[in-house]
C-alpha positions as CSV (number, residue, x, y, z in Angstrom):
1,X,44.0,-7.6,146.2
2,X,45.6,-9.1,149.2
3,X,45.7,-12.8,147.5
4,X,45.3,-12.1,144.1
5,X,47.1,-9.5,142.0
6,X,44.4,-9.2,139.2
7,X,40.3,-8.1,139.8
8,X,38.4,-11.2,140.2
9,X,35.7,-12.1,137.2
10,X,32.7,-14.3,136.8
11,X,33.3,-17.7,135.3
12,X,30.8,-19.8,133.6
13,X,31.6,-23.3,135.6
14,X,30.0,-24.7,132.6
15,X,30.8,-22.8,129.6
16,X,28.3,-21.1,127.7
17,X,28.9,-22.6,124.7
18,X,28.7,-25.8,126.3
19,X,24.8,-24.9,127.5
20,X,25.7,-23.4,130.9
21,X,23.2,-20.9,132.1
22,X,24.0,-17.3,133.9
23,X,22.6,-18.5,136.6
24,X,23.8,-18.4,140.2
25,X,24.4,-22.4,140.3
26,X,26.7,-22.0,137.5
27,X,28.7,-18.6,138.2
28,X,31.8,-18.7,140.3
29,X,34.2,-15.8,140.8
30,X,37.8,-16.0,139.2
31,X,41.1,-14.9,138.3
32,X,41.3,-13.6,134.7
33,X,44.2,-15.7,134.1
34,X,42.6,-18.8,135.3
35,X,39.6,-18.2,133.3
36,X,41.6,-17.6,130.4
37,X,43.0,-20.5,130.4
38,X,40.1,-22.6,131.0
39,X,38.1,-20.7,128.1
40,X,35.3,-23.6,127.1
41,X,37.1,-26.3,129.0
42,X,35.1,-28.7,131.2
43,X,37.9,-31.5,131.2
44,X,41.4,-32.1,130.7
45,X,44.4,-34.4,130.9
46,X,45.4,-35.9,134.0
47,X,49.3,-35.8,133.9
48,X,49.9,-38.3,135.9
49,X,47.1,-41.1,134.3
50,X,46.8,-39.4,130.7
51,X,43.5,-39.6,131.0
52,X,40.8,-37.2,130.3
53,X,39.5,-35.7,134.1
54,X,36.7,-33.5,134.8
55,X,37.9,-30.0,136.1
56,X,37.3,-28.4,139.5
57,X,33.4,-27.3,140.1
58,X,33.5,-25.1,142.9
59,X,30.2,-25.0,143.1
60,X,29.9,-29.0,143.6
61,X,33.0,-29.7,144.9
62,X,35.2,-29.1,148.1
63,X,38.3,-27.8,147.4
64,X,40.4,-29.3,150.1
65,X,39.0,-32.6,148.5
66,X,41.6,-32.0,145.1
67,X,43.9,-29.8,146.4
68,X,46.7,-28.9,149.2
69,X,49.9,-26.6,149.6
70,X,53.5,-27.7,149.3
71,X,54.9,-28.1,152.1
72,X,56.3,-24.3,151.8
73,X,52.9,-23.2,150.7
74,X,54.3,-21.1,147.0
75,X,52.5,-24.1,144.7
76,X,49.0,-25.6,144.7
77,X,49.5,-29.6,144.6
78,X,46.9,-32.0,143.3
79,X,45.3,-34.5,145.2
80,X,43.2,-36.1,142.8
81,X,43.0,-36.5,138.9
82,X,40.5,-33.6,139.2
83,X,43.0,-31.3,140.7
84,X,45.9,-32.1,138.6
85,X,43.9,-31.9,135.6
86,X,42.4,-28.5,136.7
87,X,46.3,-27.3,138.1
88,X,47.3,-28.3,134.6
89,X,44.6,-27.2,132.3
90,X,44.4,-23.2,134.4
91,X,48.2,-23.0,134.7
92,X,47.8,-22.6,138.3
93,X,51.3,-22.3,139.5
């Protein structure tokens, strides 16, 4: 609870209902508000090109590759249409 003030959950990176397995390779650990949000998502809008972008796989992609901190570290900023879509789409800040 140091990070995070909500218990961590298991995501499906790709959605059941999309044909995502419970298996390891597709499991990832999450905030309940950020899987909320993402529900059977796999893409969404890039706000800055308003075009459709895959979201963040942690499982297949580095996280410092599509996303940094502001400059006083309280938001997550894009670096990528991945990570806007995916700050966008979970409501991330």
């Amino acid at each position: 609870m140091d990070y995070a003030p909500e218990v961590f959950s298991i995501d499906h990176v790709i959605p059941q209902s999309r044909g995502g397995e419970s298996t390891l390779d597709n499991l990832a650990l999450s905030c309940q508000a950020c899987n909320n949000h993402k529900y059977t998502r796999v893409t969404w809008v890039d706000p800055l090109s308003g075009e459709m972008a895959p979201l963040y796989n942690p499982r297949q992609q580095l996280w410092k590759d599509h996303f940094t901190w502001s400059k006083d570290f309280t938001l997550i900023v894009g670096r990528t249409p991945t990570g806007w879509a995916t700050i966008e789409a979970l409501d991330m800040n």
